[in-house]
C-alpha positions as CSV (number, residue, x, y, z in Angstrom):
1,X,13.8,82.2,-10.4
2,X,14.6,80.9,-14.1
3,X,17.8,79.8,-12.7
4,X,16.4,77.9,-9.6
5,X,13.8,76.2,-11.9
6,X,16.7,75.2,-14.3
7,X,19.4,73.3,-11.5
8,X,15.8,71.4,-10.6
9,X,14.8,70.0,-14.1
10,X,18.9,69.0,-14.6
11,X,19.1,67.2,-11.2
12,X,15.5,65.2,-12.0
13,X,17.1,64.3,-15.2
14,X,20.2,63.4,-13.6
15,X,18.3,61.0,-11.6
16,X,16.3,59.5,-13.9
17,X,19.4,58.8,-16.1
18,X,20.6,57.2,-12.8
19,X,17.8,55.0,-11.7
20,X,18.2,52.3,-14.5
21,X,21.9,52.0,-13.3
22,X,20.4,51.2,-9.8
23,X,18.0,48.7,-11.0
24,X,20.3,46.7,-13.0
25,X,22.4,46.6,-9.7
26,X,19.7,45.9,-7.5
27,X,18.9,42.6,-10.1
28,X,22.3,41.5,-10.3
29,X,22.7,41.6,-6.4
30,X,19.3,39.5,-6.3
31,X,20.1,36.9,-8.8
32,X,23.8,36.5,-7.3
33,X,22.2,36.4,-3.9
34,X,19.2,33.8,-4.3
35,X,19.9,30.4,-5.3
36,X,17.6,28.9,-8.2
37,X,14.9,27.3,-7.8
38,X,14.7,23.0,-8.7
39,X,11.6,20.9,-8.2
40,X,12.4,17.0,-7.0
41,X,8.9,14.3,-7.0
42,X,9.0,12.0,-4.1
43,X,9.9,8.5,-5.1
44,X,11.3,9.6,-8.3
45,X,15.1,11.3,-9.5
46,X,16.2,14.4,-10.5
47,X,19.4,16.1,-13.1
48,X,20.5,18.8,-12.5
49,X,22.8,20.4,-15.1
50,X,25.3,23.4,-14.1
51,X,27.4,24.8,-17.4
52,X,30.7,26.9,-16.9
53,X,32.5,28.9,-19.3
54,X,35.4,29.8,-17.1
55,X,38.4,27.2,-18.7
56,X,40.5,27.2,-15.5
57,X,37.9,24.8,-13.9
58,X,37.9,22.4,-16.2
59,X,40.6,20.3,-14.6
60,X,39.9,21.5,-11.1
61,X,38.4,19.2,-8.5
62,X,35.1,19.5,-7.7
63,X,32.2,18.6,-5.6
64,X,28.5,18.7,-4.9
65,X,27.1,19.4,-1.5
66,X,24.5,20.4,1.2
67,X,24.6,23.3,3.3
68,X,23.7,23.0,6.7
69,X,24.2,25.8,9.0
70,X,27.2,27.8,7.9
71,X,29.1,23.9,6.8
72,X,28.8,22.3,3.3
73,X,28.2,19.1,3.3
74,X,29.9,17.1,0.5
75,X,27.1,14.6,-1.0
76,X,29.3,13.6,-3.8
77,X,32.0,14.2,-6.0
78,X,33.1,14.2,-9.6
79,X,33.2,10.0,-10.8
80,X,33.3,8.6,-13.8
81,X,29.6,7.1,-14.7
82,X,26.5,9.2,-13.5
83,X,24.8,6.5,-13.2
84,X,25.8,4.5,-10.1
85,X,23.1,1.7,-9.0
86,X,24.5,1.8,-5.3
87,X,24.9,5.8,-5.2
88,X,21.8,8.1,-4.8
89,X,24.2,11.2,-5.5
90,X,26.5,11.0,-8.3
91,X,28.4,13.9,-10.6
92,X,30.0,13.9,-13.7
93,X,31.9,17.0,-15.4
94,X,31.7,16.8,-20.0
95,X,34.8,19.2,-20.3
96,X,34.1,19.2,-23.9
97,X,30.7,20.5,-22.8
98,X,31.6,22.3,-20.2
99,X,28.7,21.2,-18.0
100,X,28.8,19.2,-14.6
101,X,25.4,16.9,-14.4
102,X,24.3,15.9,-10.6
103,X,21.7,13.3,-10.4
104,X,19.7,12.9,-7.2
105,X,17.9,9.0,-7.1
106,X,14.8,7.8,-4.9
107,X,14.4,11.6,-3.7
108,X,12.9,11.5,0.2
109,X,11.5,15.1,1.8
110,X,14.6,15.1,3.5
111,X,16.8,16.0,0.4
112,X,14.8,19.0,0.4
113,X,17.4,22.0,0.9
114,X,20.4,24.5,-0.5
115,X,22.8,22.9,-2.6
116,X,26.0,24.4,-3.9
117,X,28.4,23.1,-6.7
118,X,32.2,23.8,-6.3
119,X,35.6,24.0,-8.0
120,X,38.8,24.0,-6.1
121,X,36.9,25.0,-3.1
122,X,35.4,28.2,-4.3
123,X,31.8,28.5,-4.6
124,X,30.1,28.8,-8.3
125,X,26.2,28.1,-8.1
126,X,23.8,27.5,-5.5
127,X,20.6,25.9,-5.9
128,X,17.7,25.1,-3.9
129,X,16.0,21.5,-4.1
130,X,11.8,21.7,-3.3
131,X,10.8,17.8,-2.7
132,X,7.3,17.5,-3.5
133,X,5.0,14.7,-2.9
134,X,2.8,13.8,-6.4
135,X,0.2,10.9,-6.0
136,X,1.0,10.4,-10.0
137,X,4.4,9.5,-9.9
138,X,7.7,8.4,-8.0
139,X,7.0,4.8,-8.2
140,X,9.3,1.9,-10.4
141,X,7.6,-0.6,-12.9
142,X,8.5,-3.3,-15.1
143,X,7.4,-3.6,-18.7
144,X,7.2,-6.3,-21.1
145,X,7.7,-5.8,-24.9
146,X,7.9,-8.4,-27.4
147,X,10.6,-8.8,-30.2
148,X,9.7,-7.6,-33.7
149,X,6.5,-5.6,-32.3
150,X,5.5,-2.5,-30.7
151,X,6.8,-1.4,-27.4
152,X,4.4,1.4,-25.5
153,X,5.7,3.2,-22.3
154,X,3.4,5.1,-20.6
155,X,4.4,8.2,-18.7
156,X,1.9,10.0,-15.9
157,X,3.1,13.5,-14.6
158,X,1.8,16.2,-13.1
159,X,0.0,19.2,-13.8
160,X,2.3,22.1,-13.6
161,X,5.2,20.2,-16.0
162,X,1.9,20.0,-19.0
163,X,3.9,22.7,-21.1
164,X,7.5,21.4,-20.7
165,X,9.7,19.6,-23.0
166,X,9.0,16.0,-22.4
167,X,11.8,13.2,-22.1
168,X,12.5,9.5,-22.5
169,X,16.0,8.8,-20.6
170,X,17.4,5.4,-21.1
171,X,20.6,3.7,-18.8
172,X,23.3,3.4,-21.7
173,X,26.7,3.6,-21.0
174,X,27.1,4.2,-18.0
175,X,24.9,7.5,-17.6
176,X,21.2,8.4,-18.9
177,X,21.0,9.4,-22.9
178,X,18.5,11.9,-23.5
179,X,15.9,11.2,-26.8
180,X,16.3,15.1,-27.5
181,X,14.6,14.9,-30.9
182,X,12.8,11.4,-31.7
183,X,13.3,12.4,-35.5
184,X,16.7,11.3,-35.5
185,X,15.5,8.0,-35.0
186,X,12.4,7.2,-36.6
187,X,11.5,3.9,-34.5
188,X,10.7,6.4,-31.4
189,X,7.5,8.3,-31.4
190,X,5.9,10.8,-28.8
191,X,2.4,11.3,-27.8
192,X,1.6,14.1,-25.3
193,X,-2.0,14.2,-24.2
194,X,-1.6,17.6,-22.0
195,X,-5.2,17.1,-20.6
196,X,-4.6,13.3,-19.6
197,X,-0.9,14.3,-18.4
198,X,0.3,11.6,-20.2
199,X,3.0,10.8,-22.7
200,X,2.9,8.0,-24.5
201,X,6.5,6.8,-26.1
202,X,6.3,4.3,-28.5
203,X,9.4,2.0,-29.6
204,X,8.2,0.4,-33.1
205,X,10.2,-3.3,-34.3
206,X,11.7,-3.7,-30.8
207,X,15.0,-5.4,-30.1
208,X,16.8,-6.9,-27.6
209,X,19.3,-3.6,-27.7
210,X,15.9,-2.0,-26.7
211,X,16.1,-3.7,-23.0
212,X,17.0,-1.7,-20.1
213,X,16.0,0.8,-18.0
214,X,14.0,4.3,-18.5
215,X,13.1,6.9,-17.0
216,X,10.2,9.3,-17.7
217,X,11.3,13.3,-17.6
218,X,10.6,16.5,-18.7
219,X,13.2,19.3,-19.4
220,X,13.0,22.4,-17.4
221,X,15.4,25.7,-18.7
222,X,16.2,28.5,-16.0
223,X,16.3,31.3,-17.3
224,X,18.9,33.7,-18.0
225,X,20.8,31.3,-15.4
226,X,22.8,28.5,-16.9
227,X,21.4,25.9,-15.1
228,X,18.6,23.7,-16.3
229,X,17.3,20.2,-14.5
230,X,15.1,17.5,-15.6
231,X,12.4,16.2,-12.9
232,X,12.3,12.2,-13.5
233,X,8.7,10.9,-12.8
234,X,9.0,7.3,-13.3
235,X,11.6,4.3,-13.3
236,X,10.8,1.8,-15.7
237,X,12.5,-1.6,-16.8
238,X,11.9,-2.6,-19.6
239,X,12.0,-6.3,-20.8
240,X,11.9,-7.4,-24.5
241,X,11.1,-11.2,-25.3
242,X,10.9,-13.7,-27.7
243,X,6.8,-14.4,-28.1
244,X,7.2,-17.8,-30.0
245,X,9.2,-18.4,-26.9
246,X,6.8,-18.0,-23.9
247,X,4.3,-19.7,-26.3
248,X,6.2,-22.8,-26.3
249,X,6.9,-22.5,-22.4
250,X,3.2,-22.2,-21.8
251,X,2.1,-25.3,-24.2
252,X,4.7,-27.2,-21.8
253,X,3.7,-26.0,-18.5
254,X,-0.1,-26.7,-19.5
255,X,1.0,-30.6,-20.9
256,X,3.1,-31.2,-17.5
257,X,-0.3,-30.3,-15.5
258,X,-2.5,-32.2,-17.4
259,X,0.5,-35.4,-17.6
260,X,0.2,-34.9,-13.3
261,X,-3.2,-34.9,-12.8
262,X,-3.7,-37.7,-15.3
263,X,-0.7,-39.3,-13.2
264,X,-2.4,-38.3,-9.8
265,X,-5.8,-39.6,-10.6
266,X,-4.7,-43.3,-11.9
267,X,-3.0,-43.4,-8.8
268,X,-5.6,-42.8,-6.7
269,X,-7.9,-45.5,-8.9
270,X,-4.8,-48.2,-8.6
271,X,-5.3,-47.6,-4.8
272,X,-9.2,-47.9,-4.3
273,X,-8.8,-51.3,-6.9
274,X,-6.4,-52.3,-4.0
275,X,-8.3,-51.8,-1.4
276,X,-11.4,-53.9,-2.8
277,X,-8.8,-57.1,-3.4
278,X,-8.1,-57.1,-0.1
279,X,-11.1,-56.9,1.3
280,X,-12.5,-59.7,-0.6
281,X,-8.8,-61.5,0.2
282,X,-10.3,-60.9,4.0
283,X,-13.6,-62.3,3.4
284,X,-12.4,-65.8,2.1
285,X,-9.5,-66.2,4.2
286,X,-10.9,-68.7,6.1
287,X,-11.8,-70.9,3.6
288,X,-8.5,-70.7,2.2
289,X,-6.8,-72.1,5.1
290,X,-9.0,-74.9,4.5
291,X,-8.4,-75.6,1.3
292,X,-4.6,-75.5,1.7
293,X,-4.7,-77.3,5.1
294,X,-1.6,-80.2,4.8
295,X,-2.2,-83.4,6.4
296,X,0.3,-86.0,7.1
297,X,-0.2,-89.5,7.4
298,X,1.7,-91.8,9.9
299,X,2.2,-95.4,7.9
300,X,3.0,-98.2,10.9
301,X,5.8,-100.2,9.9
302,X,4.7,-103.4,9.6
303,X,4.5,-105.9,7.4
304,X,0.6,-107.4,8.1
305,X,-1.3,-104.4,7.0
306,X,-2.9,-106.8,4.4
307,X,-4.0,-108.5,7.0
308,X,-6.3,-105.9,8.1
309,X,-7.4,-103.6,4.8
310,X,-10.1,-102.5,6.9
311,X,-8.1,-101.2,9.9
312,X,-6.6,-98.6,7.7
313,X,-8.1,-95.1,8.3
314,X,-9.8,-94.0,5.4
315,X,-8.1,-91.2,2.9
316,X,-10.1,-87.9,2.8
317,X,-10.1,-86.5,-0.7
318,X,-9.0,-82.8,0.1
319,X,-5.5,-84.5,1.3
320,X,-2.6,-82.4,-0.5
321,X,0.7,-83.5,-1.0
322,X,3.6,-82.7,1.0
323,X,7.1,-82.8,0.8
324,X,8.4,-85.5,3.6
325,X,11.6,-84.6,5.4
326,X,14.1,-87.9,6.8
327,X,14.9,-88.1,9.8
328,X,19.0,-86.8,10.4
329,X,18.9,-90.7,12.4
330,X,16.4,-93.0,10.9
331,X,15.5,-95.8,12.6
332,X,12.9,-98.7,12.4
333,X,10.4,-96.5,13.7
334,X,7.9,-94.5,12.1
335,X,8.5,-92.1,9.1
336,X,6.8,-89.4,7.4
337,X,6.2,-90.0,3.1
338,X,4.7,-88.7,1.0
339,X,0.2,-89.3,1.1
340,X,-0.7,-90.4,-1.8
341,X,-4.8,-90.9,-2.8
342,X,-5.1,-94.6,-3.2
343,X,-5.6,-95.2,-6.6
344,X,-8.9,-97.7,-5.9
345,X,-10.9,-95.5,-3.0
346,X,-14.0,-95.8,-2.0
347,X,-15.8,-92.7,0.2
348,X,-16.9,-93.3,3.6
């Protein structure tokens, strides 16, 4: 009986020594089996960031893609900039590092899916890209800062990243620098307001190096696996001016208006003084004609005209003179002079 009782104890022991063996199995088959889990916004980008230790993959070729059905489908490969303007998939590989960076622009529902990162054709990582749609964020915006002052950007994003590691990603050099600690560089600051969901980043004595563009981001760490993304909320370009400059632009555009509108109103008063000339031009016309009416005088070519002073027609005194043309021929006939007032006139 003792010796029946003893063989039980020793094989529940046995299998109670066992069952953590099992468990760690049954957790290593899970994590190799599931693919990790990354969260995309709508509108907006993502990073995803894959690290490798094994040293035989550093100069393997590698690639990025989607599976669909039992194919992968290669979405991009390893280039040298992450940050392609015409790409929405790019990858890069920091051998020092050892980590290969994806980045996923202007994500649609449709990217949505499993994803798997490869070397040489074998299969290291698979992850699996949720697309969500956030009223907040996804959109692109334009910022103006001035030189010498305060620049502010402004980051919405939703609830669930309130506890996360927020980031300011800038366009430099071809790929998207990270402002990992805003103490090295004491012209950055960060504000989080977890109950607004807003960050506030603040750039103090902005310069023209300052331009560019920026994303808003937050850091997100998978753990134990060795791969960690950053969801990208907001594109923003960012323009830094010269103040003294648009002031001097606007004092122009505001003296060209007024010099127009001065210019367009004294034409319109040179017109209306126009139109009243000739309208009082119209209403003496007809006594114009008389005044400049030309008369000329037929002189008979004879040689008794004292004979007869009073036979001669008398001279009116609105007679002008006139320029008298010769005849091309003259003859004895008639000819036109010049009609002169008689100096000694008497009115009829």
């Amino acid at each position: 009986m003792y010796g029946f009782t003893g063989a039980r104890v020793l094989s529940t022991v046995m299998m109670m020594k066992s069952l953590p063996f099992f468990t760690i199995c049954l957790i290593k088959g899970h994590m190799g089996d599931a693919a990790d889990g990354v969260t995309g916004i709508v509108g907006g980008s993502v990073i995803i960031n894959f690290q490798y230790t094994d040293t035989n993959t550093k100069g393997s070729a590698k690639r990025f893609c989607k599976m669909l059905g039992s194919e992968c489908t290669t979405m991009t490969e390893e280039k040298k900039y992450l940050w392609i303007p015409e790409e929405r998939f790019s990858m890069t590989d920091d051998k020092s590092l050892g980590f290969i960076s994806v980045l996923i622009r202007n994500l649609t529902v449709n990217d949505s899916g499993t994803y798997k990162y490869e070397a040489d054709g074998k299969s290291f990582q698979e992850v699996k890209l949720d697309v969500e749609q956030e009223r907040c964020c996804g959109t692109s915006e334009e910022q103006t800062a001035y030189l010498g002052r305060t620049a502010v950007i402004r980051c919405k994003h939703p609830e669930k990243y309130k506890d996360h590691l927020k980031q300011l990603y800038k366009v430099q050099n071809g790929s998207l620098q990270p402002y990992f600690s805003f103490e090295s560089n004491p012209r950055f600051s960060l504000d989080d307001s977890k109950q607004e969901h807003v960050f506030t980043v603040s750039i103090v004595n902005a310069s023209r190096h300052d331009d560019g563009v920026y994303f808003c981001g937050a850091l997100v760490q998978n753990y134990p696996t060795k791969i960690s993304y950053s969801p990208l909320f907001t594109e923003i370009q960012l323009h830094v001016t010269d103040l003294h400059i648009i002031i001097t632009v606007c004092v122009c555009l505001i003296l060209l208006l007024a010099g127009g509108l001065s210019l367009f109103l004294l034409k319109r008063r040179c017109k209306k003084t126009q139109g009243s000339v000739s309208s009082d031009q119209r209403s003496t016309g007809d006594d114009a004609e008389v005044v400049s009416s030309v008369y000329y005088a037929t002189i008979p070519d004879s040689g008794n005209t004292s004979l007869h002073p009073s036979a001669q027609k008398p001279v009116r005194l609105n007679t002008v003179y006139d320029t008298a043309h010769l005849p091309t021929n003259p003859s004895d006939g008639d000819f036109y002079t010049l009609a002169e007032q008689p100096q000694n006139m008497t009115c009829m």
